[in-house]
Short mmCIF file of the C-alpha atoms (twelve columns), coordinates in Angstrom:
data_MODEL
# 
_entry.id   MODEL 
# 
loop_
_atom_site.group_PDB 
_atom_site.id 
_atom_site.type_symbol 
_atom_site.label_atom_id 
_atom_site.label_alt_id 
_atom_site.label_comp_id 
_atom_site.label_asym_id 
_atom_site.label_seq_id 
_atom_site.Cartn_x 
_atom_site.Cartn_y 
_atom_site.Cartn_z 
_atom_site.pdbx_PDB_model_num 
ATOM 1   C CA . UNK A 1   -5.727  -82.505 24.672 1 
ATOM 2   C CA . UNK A 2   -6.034  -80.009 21.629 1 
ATOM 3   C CA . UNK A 3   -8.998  -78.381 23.358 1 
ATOM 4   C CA . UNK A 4   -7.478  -77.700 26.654 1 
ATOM 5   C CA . UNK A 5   -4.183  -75.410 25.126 1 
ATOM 6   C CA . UNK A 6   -6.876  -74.344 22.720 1 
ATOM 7   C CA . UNK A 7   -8.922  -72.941 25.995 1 
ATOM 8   C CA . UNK A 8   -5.538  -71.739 27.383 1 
ATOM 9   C CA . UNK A 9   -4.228  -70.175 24.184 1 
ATOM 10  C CA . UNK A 10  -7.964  -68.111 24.385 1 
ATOM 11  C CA . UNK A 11  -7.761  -66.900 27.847 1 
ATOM 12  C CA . UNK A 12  -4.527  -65.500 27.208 1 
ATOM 13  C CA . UNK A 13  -5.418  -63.570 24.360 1 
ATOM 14  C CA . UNK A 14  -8.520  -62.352 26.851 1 
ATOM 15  C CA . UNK A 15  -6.241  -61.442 29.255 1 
ATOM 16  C CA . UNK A 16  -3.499  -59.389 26.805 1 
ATOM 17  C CA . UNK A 17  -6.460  -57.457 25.147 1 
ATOM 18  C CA . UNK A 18  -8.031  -56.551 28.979 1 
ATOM 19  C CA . UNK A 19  -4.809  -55.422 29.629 1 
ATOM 20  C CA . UNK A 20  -4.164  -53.406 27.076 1 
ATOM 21  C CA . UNK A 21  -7.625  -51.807 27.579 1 
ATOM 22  C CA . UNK A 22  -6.333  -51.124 30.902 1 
ATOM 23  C CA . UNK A 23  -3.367  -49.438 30.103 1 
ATOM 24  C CA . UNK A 24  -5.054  -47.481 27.459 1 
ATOM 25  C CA . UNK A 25  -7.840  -46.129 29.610 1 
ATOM 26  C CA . UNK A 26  -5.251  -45.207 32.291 1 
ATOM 27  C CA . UNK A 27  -3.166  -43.279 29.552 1 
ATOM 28  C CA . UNK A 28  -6.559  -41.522 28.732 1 
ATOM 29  C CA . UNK A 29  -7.487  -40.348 33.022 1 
ATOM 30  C CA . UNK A 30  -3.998  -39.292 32.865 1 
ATOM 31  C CA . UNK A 31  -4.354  -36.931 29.583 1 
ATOM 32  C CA . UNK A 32  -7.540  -35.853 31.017 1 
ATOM 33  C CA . UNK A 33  -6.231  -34.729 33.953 1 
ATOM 34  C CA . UNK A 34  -3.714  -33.027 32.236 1 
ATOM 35  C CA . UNK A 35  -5.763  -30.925 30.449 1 
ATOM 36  C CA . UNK A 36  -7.355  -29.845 33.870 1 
ATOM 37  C CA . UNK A 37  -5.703  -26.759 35.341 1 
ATOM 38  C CA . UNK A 38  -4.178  -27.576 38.405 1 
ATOM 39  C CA . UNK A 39  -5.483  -24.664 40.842 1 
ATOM 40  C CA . UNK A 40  -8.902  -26.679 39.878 1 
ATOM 41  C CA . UNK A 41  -8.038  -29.798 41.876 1 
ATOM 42  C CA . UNK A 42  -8.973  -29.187 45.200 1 
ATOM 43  C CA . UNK A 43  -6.448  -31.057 47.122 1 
ATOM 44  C CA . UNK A 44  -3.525  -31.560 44.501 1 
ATOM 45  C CA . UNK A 45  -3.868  -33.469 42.073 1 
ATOM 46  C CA . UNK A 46  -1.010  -36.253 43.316 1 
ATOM 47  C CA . UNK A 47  -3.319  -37.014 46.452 1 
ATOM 48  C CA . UNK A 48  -6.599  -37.139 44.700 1 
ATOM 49  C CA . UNK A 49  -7.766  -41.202 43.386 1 
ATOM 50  C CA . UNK A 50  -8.095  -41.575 39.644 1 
ATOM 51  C CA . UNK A 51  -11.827 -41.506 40.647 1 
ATOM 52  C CA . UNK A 52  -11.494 -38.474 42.166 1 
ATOM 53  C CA . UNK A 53  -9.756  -37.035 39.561 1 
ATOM 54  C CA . UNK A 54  -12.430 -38.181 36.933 1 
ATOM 55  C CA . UNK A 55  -14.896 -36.317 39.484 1 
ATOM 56  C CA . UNK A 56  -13.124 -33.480 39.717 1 
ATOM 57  C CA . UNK A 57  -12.397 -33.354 35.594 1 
ATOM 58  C CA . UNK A 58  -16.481 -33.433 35.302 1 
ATOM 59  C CA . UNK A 59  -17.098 -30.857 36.988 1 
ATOM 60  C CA . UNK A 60  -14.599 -28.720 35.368 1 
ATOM 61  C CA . UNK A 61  -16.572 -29.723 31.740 1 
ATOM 62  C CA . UNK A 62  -19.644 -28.511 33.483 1 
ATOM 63  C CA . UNK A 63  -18.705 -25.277 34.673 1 
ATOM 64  C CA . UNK A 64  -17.037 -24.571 31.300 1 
ATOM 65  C CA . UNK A 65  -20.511 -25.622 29.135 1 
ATOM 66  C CA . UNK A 66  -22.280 -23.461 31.677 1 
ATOM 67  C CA . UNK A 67  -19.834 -20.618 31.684 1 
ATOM 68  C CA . UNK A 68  -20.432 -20.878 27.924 1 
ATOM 69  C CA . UNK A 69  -24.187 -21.092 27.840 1 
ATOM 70  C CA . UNK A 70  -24.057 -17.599 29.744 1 
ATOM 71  C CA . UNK A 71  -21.834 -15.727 27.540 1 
ATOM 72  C CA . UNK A 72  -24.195 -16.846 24.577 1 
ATOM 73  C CA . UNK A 73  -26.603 -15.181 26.609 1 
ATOM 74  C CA . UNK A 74  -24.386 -12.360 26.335 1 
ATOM 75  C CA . UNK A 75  -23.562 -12.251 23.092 1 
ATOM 76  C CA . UNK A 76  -26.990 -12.672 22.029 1 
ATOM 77  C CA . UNK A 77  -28.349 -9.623  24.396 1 
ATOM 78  C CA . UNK A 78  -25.294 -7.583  23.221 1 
ATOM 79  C CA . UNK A 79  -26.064 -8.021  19.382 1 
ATOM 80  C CA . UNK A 80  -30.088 -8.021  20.091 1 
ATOM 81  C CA . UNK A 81  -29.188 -4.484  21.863 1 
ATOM 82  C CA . UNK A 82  -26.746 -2.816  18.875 1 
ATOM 83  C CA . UNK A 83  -28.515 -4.134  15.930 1 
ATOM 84  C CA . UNK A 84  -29.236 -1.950  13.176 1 
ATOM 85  C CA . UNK A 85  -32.682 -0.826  13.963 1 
ATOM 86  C CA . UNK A 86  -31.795 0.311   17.297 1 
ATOM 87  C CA . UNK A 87  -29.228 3.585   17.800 1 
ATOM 88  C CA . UNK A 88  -25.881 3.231   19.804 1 
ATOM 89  C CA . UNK A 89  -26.500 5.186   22.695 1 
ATOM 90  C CA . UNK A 90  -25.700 5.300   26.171 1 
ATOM 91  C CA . UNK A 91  -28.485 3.475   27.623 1 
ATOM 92  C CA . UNK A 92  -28.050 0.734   24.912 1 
ATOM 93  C CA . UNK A 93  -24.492 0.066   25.599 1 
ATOM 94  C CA . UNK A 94  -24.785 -0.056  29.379 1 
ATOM 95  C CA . UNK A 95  -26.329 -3.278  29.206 1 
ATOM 96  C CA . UNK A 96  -27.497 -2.385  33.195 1 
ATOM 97  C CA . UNK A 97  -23.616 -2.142  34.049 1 
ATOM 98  C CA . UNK A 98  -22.551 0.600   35.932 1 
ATOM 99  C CA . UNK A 99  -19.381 1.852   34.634 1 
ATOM 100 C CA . UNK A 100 -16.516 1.688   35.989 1 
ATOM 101 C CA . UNK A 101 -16.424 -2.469  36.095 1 
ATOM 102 C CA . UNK A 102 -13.366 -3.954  37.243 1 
ATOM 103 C CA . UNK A 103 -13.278 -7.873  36.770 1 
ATOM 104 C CA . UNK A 104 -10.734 -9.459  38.320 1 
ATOM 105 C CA . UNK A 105 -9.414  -13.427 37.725 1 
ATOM 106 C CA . UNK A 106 -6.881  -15.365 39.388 1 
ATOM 107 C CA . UNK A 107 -6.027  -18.618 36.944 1 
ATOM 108 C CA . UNK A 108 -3.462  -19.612 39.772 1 
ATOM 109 C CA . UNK A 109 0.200   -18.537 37.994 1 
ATOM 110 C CA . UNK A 110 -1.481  -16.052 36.116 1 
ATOM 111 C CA . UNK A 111 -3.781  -12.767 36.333 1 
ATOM 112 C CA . UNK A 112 -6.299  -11.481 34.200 1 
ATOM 113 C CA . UNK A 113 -7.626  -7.686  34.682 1 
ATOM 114 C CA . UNK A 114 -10.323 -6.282  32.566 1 
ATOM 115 C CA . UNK A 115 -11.285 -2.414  33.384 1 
ATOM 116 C CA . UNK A 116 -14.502 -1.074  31.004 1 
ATOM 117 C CA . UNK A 117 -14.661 2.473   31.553 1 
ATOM 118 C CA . UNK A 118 -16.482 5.386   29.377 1 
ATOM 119 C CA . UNK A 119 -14.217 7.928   27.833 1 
ATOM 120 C CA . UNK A 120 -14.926 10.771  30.111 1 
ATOM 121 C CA . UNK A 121 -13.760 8.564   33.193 1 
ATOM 122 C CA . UNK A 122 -10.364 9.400   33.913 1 
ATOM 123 C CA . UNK A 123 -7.928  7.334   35.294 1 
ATOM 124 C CA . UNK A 124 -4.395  6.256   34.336 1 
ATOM 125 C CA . UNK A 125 -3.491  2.955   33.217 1 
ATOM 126 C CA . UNK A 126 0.107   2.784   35.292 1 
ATOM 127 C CA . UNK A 127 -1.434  2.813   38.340 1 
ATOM 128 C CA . UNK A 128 -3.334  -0.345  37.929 1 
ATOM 129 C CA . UNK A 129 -0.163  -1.533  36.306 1 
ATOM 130 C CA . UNK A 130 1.483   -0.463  39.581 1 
ATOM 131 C CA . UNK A 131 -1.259  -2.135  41.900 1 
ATOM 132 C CA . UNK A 132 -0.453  -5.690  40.483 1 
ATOM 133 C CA . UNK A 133 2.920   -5.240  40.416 1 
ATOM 134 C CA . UNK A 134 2.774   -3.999  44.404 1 
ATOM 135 C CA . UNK A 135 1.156   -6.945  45.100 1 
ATOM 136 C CA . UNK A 136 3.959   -9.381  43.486 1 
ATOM 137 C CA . UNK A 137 2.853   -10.186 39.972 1 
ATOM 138 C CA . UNK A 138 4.795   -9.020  36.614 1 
ATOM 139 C CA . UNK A 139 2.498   -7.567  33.824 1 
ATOM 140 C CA . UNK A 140 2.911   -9.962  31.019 1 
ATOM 141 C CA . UNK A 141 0.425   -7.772  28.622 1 
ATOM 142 C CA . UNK A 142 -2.159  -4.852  28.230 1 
ATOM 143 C CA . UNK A 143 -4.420  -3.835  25.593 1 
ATOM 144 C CA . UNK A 144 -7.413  -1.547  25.363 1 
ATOM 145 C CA . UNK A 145 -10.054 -1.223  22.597 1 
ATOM 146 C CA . UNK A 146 -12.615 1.399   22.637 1 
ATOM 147 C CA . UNK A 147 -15.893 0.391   21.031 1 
ATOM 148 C CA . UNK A 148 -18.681 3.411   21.149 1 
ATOM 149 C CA . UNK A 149 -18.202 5.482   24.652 1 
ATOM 150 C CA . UNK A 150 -16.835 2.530   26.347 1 
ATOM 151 C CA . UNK A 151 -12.844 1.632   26.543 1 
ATOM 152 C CA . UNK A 152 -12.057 -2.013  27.371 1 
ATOM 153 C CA . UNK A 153 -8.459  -2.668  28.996 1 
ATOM 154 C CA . UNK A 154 -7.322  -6.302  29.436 1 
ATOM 155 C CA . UNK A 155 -4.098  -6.559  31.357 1 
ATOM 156 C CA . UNK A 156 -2.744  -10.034 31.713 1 
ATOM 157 C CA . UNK A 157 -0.198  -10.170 34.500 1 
ATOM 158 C CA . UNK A 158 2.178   -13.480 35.882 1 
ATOM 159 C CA . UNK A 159 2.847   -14.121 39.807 1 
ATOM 160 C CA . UNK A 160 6.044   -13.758 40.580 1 
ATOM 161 C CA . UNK A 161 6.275   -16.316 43.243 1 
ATOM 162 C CA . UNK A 162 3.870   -18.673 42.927 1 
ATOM 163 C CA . UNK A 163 4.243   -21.060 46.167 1 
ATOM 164 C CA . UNK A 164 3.152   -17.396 47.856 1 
ATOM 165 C CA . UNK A 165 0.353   -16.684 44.815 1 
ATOM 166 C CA . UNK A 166 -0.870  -13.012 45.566 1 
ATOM 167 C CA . UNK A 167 -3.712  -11.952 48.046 1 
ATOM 168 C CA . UNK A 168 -6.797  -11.583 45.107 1 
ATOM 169 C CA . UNK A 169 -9.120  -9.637  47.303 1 
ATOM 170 C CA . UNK A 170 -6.873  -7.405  48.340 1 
ATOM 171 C CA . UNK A 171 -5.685  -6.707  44.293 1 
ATOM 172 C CA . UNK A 172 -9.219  -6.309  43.691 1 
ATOM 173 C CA . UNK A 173 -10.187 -4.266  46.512 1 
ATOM 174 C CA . UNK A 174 -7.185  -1.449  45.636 1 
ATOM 175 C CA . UNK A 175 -8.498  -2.001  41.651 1 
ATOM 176 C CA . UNK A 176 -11.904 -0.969  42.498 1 
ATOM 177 C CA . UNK A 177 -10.858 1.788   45.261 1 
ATOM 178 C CA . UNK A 178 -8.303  3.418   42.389 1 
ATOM 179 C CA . UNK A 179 -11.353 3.036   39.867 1 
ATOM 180 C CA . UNK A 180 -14.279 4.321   41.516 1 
# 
């Protein structure tokens, strides 16, 4: 009789420590997921299975350790080209851009901007300003930082509506027409 409550007694104990596995590995999807941004998820994230999800959160990782492997590539080609042996000059700091370069990324809510221009190109910062804010989004920040014959601006700007968003190509096509 002792052995059978003792064999009942164990599976209970199995069962309370799978379940609390459970419940932890569902708190950890659901602060994975959290950490995903949300204009990632294809369909929204309330439709997608926790498989999905898991799916979807690995592919973010992998676009972010690729996204990083290229800008290493960057970084390493941009301090290979301005070392001390070689001279700053134009055709060193071009790194086979052609200047102007707008970039232009929609994070969902949110804008980013980023205009490199050479000092002789003319153009005036409140009209890009002016462009973003046509097109419905709020200009959170902007910054420049010149660095040789190149300026960098970085304008960071919010949608103001964001069940409408704002129509990126067209931003980006009026950036690059007031630029170039």
């Amino acid at each position: 009789m002792k052995k059978n409550t003792h064999n009942s007694a164990e599976k209970l104990d199995r069962k309370m420590v799978e379940r609390n596995r459970r419940i932890q590995m569902k708190g950890l999807c659901f602060k994975l997921t959290s950490l995903i941004p949300s204009h990632h998820f294809k369909p929204s994230k309330e439709l997608l299975s926790q498989q999905d999800q898991l799916d979807q959160a690995a592919c973010y990782i992998n676009k972010l350790r690729e996204k990083i492997e290229e800008l290493k590539r960057k970084k390493e080609l941009a301090t290979s080209m301005t070392g001390p042996a070689n001279n700053i000059n134009d055709s060193s700091m071009n790194f086979g851009l052609r200047l102007p370069l707008v970039e232009f990324r929609d994070l969902g809510s949110t804008l980013e901007v980023v205009l490199i221009t050479g000092l002789k190109k003319n153009f005036m910062l409140f009209q890009v300003i002016s462009v973003l804010e046509e097109e419905g989004a709020d200009v959170v920040s902007a910054s420049f930082s010149t660095v040789g014959d190149k300026v960098f601006h970085i304008i960071h700007a919010q949608v103001r509506v964001s069940r409408v968003g704002v129509d990126s190509s067209r931003v980006c096509q009026r950036l690059q027409e007031l630029i170039y």
